[in-house]
C-alpha positions as CSV (number, residue, x, y, z in Angstrom):
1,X,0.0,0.0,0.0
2,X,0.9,3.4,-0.6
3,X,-0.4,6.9,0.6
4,X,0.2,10.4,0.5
5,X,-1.2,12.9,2.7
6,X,-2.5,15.5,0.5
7,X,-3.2,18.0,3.2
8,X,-3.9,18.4,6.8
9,X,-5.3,21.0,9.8
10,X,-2.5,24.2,9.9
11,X,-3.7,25.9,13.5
12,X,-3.7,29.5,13.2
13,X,-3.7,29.6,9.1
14,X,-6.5,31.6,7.1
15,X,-8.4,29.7,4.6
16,X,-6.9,30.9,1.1
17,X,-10.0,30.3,-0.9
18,X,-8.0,29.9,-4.3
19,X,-5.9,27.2,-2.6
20,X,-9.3,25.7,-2.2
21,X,-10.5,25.9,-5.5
22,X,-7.6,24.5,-6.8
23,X,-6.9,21.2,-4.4
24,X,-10.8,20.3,-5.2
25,X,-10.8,21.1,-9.1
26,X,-7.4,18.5,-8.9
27,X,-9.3,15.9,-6.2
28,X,-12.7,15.9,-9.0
29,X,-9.8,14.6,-11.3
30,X,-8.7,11.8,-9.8
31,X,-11.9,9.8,-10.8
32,X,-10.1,9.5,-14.3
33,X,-6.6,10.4,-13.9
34,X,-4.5,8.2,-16.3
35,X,-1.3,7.7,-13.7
36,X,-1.1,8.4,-10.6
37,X,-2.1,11.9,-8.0
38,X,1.1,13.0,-8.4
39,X,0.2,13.3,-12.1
40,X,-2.7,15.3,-11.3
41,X,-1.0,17.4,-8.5
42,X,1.6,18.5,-11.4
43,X,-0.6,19.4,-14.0
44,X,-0.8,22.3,-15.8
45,X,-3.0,24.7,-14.3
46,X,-4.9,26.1,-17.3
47,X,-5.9,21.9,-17.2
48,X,-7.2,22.6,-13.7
49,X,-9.2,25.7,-14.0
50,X,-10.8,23.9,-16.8
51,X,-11.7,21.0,-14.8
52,X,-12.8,23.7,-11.8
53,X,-15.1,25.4,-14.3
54,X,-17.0,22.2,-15.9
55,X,-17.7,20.8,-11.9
56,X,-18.8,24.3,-11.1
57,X,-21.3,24.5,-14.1
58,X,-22.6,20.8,-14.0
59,X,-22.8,21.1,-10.3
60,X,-20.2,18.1,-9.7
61,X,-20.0,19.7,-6.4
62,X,-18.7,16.6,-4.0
63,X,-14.6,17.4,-4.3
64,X,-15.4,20.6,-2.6
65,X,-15.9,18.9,0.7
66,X,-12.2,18.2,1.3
67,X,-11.6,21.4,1.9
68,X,-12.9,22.5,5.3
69,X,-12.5,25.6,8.0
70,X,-13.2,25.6,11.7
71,X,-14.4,28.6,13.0
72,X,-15.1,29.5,16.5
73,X,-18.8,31.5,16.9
74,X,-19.4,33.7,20.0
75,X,-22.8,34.9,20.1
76,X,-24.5,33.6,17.4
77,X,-28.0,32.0,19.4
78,X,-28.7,28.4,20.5
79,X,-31.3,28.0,18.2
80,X,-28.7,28.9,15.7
81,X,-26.3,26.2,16.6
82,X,-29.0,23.7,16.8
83,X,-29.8,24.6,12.7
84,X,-26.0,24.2,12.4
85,X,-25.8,21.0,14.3
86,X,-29.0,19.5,12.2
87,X,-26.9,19.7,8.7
88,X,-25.2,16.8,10.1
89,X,-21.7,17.7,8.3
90,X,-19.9,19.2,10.5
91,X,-17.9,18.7,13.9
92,X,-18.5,20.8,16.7
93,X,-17.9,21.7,20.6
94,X,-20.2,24.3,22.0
95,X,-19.9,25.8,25.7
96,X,-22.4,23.5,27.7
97,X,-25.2,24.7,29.2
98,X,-24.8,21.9,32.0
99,X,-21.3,22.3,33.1
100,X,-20.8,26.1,33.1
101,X,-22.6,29.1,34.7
102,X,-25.0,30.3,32.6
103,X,-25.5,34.0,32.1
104,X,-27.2,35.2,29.2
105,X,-26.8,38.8,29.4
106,X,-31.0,39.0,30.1
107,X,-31.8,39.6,33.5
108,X,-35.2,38.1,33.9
109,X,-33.5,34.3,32.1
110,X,-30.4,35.0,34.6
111,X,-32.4,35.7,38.0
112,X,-34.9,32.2,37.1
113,X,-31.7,30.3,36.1
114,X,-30.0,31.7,39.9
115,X,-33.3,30.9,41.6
116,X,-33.9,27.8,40.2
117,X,-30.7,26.6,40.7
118,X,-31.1,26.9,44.3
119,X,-34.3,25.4,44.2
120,X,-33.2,21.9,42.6
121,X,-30.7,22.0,44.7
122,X,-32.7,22.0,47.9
123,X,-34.7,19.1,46.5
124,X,-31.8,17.3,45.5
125,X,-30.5,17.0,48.9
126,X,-34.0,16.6,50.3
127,X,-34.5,13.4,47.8
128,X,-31.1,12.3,48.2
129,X,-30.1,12.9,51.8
130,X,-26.8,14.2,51.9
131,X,-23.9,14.3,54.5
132,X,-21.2,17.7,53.2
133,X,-18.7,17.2,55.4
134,X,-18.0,13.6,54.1
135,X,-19.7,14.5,50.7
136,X,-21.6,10.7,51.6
137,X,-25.2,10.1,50.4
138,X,-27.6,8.4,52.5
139,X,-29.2,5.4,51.6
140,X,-31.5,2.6,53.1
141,X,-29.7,-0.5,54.3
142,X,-30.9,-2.5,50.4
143,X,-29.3,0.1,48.7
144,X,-32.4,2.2,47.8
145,X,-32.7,5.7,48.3
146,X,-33.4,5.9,52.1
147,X,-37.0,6.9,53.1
148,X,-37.8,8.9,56.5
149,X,-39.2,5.8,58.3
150,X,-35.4,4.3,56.9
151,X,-33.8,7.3,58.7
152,X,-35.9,7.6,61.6
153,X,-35.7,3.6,62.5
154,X,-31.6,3.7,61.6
155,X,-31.7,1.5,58.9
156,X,-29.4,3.3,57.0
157,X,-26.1,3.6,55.8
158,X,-23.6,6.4,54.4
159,X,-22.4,6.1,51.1
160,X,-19.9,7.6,48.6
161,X,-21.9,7.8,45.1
162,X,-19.4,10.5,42.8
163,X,-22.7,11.0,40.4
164,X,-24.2,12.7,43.9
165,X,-21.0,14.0,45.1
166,X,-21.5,17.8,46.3
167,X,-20.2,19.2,42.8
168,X,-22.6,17.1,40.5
169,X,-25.2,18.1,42.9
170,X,-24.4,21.2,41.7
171,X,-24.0,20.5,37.9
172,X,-27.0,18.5,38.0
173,X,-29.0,21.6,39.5
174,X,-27.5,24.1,37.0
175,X,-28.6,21.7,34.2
176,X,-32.1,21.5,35.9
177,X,-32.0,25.4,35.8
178,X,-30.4,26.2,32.3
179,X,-34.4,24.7,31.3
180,X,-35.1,29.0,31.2
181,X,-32.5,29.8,28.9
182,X,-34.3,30.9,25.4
183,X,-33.2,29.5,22.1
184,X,-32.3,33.0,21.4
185,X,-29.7,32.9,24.3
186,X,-26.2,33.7,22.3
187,X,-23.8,30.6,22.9
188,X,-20.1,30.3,22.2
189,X,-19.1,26.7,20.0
190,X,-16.0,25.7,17.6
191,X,-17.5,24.4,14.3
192,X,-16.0,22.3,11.6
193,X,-17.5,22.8,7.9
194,X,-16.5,22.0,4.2
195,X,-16.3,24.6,1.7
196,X,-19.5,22.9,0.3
197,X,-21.9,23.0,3.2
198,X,-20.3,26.4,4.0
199,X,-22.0,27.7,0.7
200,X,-25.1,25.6,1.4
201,X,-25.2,27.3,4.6
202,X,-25.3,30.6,3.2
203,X,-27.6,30.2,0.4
204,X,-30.0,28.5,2.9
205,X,-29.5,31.3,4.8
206,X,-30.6,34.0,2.0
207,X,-33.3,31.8,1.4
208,X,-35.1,32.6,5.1
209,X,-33.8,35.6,4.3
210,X,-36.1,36.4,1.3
211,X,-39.0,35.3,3.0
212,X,-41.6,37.0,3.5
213,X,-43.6,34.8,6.2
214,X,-41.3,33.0,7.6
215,X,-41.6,30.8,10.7
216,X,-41.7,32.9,13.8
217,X,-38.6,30.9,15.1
218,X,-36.9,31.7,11.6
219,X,-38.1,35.5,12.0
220,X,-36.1,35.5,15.4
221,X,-32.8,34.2,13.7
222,X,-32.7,36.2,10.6
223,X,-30.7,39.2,12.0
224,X,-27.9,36.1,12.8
225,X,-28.4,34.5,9.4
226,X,-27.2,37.7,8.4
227,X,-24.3,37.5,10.2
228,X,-23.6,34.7,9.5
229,X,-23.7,35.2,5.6
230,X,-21.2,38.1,6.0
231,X,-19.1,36.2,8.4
232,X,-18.7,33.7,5.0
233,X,-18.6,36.7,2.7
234,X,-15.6,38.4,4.4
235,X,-13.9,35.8,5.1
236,X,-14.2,35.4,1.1
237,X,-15.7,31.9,1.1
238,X,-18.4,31.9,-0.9
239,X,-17.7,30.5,-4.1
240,X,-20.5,31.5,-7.5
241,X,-21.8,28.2,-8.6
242,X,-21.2,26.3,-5.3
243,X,-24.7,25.3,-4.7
244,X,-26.7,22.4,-5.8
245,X,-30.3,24.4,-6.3
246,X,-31.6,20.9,-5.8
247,X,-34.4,22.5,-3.5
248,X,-32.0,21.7,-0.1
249,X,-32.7,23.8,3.0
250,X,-32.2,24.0,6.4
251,X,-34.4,20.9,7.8
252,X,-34.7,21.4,11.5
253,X,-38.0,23.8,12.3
254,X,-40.9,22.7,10.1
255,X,-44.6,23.7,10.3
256,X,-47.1,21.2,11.9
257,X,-44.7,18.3,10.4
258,X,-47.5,14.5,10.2
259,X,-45.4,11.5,10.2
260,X,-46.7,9.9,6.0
261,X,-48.3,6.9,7.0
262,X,-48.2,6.9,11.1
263,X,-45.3,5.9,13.5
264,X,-43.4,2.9,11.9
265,X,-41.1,0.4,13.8
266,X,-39.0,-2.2,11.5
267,X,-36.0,-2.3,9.7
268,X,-36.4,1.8,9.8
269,X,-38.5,3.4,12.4
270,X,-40.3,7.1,12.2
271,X,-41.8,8.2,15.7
272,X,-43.6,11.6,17.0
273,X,-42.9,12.6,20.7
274,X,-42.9,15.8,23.0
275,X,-39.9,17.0,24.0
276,X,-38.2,20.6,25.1
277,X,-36.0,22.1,22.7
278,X,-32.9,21.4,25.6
279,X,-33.8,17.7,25.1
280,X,-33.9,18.5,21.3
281,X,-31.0,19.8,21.1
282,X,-29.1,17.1,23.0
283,X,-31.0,14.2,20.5
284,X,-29.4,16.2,17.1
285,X,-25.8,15.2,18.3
286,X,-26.8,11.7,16.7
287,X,-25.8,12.8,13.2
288,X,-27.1,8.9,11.6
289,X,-30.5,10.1,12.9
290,X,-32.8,12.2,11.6
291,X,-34.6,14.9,13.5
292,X,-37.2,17.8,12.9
293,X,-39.6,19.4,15.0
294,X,-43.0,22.0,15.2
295,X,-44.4,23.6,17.6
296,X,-47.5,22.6,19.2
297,X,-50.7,25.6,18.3
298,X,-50.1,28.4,21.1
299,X,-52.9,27.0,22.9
300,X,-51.6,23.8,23.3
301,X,-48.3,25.7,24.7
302,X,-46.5,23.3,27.8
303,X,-43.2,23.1,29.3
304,X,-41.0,20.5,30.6
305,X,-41.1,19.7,34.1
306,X,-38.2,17.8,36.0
307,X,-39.0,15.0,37.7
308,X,-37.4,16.3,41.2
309,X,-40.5,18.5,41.8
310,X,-42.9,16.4,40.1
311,X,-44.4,15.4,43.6
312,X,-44.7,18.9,45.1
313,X,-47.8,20.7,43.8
314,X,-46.9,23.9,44.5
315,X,-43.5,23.9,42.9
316,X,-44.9,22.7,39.6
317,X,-47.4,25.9,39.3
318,X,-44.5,28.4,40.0
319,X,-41.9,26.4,37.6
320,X,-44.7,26.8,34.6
321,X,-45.4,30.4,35.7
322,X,-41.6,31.2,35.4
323,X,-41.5,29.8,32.1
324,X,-44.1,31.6,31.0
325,X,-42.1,34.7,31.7
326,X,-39.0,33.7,29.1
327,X,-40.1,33.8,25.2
328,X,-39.1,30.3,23.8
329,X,-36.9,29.1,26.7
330,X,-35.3,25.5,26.6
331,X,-38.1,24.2,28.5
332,X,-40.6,24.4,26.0
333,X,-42.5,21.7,24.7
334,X,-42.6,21.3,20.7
335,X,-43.4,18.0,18.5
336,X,-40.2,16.2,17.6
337,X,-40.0,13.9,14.7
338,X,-37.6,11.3,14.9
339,X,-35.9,8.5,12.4
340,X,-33.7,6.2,11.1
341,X,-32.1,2.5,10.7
342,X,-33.1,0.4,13.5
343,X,-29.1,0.0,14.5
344,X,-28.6,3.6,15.0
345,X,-31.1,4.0,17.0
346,X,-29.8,1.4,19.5
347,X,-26.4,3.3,19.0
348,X,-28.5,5.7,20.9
349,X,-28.9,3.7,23.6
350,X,-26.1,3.0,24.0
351,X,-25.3,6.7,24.2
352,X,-28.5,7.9,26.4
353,X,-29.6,4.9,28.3
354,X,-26.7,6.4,31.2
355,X,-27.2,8.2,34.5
356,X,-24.7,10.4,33.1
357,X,-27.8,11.7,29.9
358,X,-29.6,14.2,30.4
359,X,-32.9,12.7,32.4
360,X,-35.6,14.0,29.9
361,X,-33.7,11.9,26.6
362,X,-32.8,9.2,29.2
363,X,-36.5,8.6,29.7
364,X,-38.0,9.3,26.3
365,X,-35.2,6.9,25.1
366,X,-36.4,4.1,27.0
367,X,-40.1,5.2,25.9
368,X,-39.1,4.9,22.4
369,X,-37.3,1.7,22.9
370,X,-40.1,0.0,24.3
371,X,-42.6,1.1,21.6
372,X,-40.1,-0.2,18.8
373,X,-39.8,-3.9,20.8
374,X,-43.4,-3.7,21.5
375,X,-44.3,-3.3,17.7
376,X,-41.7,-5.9,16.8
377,X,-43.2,-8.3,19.1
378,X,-45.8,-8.6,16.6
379,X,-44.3,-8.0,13.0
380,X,-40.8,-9.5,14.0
381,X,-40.7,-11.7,16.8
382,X,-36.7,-12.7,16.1
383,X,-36.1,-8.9,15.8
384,X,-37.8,-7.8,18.9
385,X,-35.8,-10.5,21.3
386,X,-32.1,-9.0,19.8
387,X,-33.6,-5.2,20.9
388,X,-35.4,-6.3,24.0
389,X,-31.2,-7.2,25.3
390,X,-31.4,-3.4,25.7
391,X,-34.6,-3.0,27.9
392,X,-33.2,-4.6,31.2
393,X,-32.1,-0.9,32.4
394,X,-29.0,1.3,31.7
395,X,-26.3,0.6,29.2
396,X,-24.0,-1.2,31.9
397,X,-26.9,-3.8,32.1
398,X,-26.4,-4.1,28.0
399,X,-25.0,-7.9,26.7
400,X,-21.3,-7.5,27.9
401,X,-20.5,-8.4,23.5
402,X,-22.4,-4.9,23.2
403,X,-21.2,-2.5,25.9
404,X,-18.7,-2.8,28.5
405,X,-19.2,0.1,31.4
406,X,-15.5,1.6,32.1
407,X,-16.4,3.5,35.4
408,X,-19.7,2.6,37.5
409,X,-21.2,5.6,39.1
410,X,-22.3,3.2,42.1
411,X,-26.1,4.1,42.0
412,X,-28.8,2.0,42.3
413,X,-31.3,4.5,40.7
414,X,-29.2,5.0,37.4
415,X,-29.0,1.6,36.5
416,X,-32.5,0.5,36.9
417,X,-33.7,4.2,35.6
418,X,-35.7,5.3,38.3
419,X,-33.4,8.4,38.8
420,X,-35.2,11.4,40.4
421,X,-32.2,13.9,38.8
């Protein structure tokens, strides 16, 4: 075997769109290239503008992706990175909302987030009895979370659990709280594209743009569309002619999207849920998926609630009358459509079904999981007992030939999925 590496990541180096134009124009010829790439890397270059020219005009347009940028966006909104992250070509590694203090530069989203923060907090510790001075978690003498007859009748014991440790008590309230962040909230992410998608980008982009009545959400982002075009035009990346105009567009926010033919579960699956866009967003990471969503009539308007307050009256009315008070915040309900090969969903599994997920796509994975076995139960008995190896609890209980946990966080609650947090 022989290879050559053609070209490679220079940190620090502007993208010289010539450069560009000329390693794709030579990477379209090596389809016929008599010899060998070093024949085509040496040709003449009247050869390879002609070659550039013909893909251009007959929209050959694939050799452009080897030729990519990473940019690093501050500001541009979340709802903006999730439209990035549905295009599925890219890489990217945004500022999370679940690790980091979250201050959006809006006061009323900031104090809710603060408050709420505390708040979760407080029922953490209430649910999960917890000892700060030896950062140990109290639990009844079978393991279970420990009740207040366990406490008050001393069958208890103190326990070291890292996922409740005091500082992912605290991480696991801030990414309770982050729930009233809008979608407009400006966000801070390095993002990998090809020259191709980068022009796709931007011609979707004008194409929101143009409209007239667009969808509110889309109204909301056109002023970072905008940037976003110029960001491309200045830094002298858009290339005439790079653009299939095969009636391609952004693919994330549709209007009142209906699943053809009902929810299907076989060799492919197609499925409708609620979900808040926080939840959405963490499902679009699974780029061999397929994702859209609507939102619901404004009369059918909810909001996520977490499951730590679900038992407490009281706290539920004044979470939903907080989120009323944020326009579009994370924890807003909208219809999400979901899809895809029956193997990359379990690859999702294998990803979500973890007391380390986010609790809201832990539990609608497992909902989703059990809909598919139950549908295969009847059209595909053989298929439904190789997925139902998956349905026994978290992906450390998965067949050891398809998952092999590393580091066991210790807690009873994650691995059967009756976490509270």
């Amino acid at each position: 075997m022989k290879d050559y590496i053609l070209a490679s990541t220079m940190v620090g180096v502007e993208p010289d769109i010539e450069q560009f134009k000329d390693f794709s124009a030579k990477q379209a010829g090596v389809c016929y290239m008599p010899n060998d790439i070093v024949s085509i890397l040496n040709e003449e270059e009247i050869k390879t503008q002609k070659r550039l020219n013909n893909i251009l005009t007959n929209k050959h347009l694939s050799p452009f992706e080897h030729c990519s940028v990473t940019f690093h966006f501050v500001g541009l909104p979340k709802i903006m990175a999730m439209e990035l992250n549905n295009c599925k070509l890219y890489a990217t590694s945004e500022k999370s909302g679940r690790y980091t203090v979250f201050d959006s530069g809006n006061q009323i989203e900031t104090d809710l987030y603060n408050k709420w923060q505390e708040i979760i907090r407080e029922q953490i510790d209430k649910t999960y009895v917890f000892d700060p001075f030896e950062n140990k978690t109290c639990l009844a003498l079978n393991g279970s979370r420990a009740t207040r007859e366990d406490i008050e009748n001393g069958n208890i014991k103190w326990v070291k659990i890292p996922y409740l440790s005091d500082n992912n008590r605290k991480k696991l309230s801030m990414e309770t709280a982050r729930y009233f962040q809008s979608i407009m909230t400006p966000v801070a992410f390095t993002h990998t594209l090809n020259l191709r998608q980068i022009n796709n980008i931007y011609n979707w982009a004008g194409q929101i743009l143009d409209e007239e009545n667009s969808h509110p959400i889309h109204e909301l982002m056109k002023p970072s569309l905008k940037e976003l075009r110029e960001c491309f035009e200045n830094r002298n990346l858009v290339v005439d002619g790079l653009f299939d105009e095969k009636g391609s567009s952004f693919s994330l926010i549709q209007q009142d999207r209906k699943l053809i033919g009902g929810e299907q579960f076989g060799e492919y699956y197609a499925t409708q849920y609620k979900g808040s866009f926080a939840q959405l967003a963490q499902a679009l990471r699974h780029r061999t998926l397929d994702y859209s969503m609507s939102l619901p009539p404004e009369e059918d308007k909810s909001f996520y609630t977490p499951v730590i307050i679900l038992d407490n009256k009281d706290l539920c009315e004044e979470w939903q009358e907080d989120m009323q008070k944020v326009k579009y915040p994370l924890g807003q309900m909208v219809d999400i459509t979901e899809g895809g090969h029956w193997s990359k969903f379990i690859l999702k599994t294998k990803e979500r079904l973890c007391v380390h997920a986010q609790l809201e796509i832990n539990k609608q994975t497992v909902e989703t999981l059990n809909k598919y076995v139950s549908s295969l139960k009847v059209t595909s008995p053989e298929q439904a007992e190789i997925m139902e190896r998956f349905t026994k609890g978290a992906r450390c209980t998965f067949p050891k030939d398809e998952y092999q946990c590393k580091s066991p966080c210790g807690f009873k609650e994650g691995v059967t999925m009756e976490r509270q947090i």
